[in-house]
C-alpha positions as CSV (number, residue, x, y, z in Angstrom):
1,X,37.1,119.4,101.4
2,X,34.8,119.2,98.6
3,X,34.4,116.2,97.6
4,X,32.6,113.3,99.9
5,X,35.2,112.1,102.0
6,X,36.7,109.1,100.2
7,X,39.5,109.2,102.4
8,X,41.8,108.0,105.4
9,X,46.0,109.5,105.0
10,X,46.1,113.0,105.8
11,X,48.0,115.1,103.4
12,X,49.8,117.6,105.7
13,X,53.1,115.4,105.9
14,X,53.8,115.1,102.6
15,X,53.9,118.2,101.1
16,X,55.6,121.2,102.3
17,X,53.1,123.7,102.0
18,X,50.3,124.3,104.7
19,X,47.3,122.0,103.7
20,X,44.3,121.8,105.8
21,X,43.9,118.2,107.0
22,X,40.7,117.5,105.6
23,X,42.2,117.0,102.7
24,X,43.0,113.1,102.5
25,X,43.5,110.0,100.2
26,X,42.7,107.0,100.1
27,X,46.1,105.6,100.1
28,X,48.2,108.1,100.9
29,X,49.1,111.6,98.5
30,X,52.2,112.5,95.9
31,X,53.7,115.8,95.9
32,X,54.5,116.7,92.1
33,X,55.4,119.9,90.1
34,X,52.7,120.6,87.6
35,X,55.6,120.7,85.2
36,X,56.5,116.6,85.7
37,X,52.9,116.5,85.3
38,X,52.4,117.7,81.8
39,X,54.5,115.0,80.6
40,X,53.2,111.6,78.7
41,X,55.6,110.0,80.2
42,X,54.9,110.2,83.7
43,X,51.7,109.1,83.1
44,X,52.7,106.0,80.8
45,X,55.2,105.1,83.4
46,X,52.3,104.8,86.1
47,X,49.8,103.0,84.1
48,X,52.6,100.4,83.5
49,X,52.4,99.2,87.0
50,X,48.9,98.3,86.9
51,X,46.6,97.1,86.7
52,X,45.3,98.9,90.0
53,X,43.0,97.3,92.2
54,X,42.4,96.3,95.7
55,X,46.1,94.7,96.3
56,X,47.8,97.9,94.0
57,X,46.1,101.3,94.5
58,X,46.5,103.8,91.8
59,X,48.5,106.7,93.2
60,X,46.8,110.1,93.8
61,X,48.5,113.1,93.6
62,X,48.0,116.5,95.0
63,X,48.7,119.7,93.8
64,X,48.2,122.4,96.5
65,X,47.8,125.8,96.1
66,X,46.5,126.5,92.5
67,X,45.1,129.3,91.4
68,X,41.2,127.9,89.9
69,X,41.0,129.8,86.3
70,X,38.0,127.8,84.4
71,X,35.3,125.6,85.4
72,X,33.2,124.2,82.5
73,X,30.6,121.4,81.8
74,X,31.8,118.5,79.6
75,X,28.9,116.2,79.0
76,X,26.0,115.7,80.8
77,X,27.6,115.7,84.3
78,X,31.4,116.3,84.1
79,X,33.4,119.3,84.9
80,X,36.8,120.5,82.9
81,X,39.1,122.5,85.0
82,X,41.9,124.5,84.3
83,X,44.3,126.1,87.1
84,X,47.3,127.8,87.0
85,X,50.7,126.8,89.8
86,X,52.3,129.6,92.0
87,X,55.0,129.6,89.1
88,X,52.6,130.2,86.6
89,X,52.3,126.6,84.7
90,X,48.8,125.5,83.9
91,X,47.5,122.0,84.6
92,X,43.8,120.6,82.7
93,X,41.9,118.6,84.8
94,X,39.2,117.0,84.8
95,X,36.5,115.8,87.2
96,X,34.0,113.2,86.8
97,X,30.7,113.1,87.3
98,X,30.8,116.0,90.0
99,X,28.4,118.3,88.3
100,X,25.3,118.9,90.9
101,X,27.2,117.2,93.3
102,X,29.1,118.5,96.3
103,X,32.6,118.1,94.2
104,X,31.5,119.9,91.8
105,X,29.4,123.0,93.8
106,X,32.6,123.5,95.6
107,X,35.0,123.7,92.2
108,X,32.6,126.3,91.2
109,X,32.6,128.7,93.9
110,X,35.9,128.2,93.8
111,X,36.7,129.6,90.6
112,X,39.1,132.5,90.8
113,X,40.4,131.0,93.9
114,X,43.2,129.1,95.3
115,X,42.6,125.3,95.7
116,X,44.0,122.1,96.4
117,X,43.7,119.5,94.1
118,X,44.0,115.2,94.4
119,X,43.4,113.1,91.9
120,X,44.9,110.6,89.7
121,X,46.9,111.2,86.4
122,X,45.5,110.1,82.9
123,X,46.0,110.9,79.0
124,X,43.6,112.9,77.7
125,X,43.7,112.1,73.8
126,X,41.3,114.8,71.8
127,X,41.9,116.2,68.2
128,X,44.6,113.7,67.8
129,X,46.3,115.6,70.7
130,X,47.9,114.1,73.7
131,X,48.1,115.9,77.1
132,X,48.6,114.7,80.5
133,X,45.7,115.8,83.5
134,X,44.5,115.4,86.5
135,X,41.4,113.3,87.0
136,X,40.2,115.2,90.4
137,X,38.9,113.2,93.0
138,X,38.7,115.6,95.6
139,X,40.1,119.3,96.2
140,X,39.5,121.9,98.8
141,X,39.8,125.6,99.7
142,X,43.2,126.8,100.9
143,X,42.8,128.2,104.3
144,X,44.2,132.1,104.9
């Protein structure tokens, strides 16, 4: 685990690929194929049932086993990710505030890696473009 351990649900159960069990949510993780993840409308569809809060978590969703391709500043403390799925889809991400910090250190070495990601899903809207990613909360080394 990279990030600083914001969590309580381990994610082993829930997906069916071998995930260490450091890896953990705060309310529990979502399996999803990158591919239902590019799509607006998933996203739209969640933000509908907020707001989110105390009494209704926003979901987090992992996305094990991805291959780390780019890890860039954005801003002065941000990181952009891009990683690529077993079958080859890509997935943007982005992760907040995590530069300098242990988040972030850890997304760097991993470049070139494989990872596990969690994090929530949000639009990103830029050059009048829409796209669906992964704001990453926390994510961690796959294990042999």
């Amino acid at each position: 685990m990279f990030g600083e351990g914001t969590a309580v649900a381990p994610l082993a159960p829930m997906v069916t690929t071998p995930v260490p069990s450091t890896m953990v949510a705060l309310v529990g993780l979502l399996r999803v194929t990158p591919k239902l993840l590019l799509g607006a409308a998933l996203v739209r569809s969640i933000e509908a049932a907020g707001p989110f809060g105390c009494g209704n978590p926003e979901p987090l969703f992992a996305l094990p086993r991805h291959r780390l391709t780019e890890v860039f500043p954005v801003g002065a403390d941000h990181l952009k990710l891009r990683a690529v799925a077993g079958d080859g889809q890509p997935i943007e991400a982005i992760a907040f505030r995590a530069a300098g910090k242990p988040l972030g250190d850890g997304l760097d070495r991993a470049k070139g890696g494989l990872v596990h990601l969690a994090g929530t899903l949000s639009i990103n809207t830029y050059g009048g473009r829409e796209r669906a990613q992964l704001r990453v909360v926390d994510a961690a080394d796959v294990e042999g």
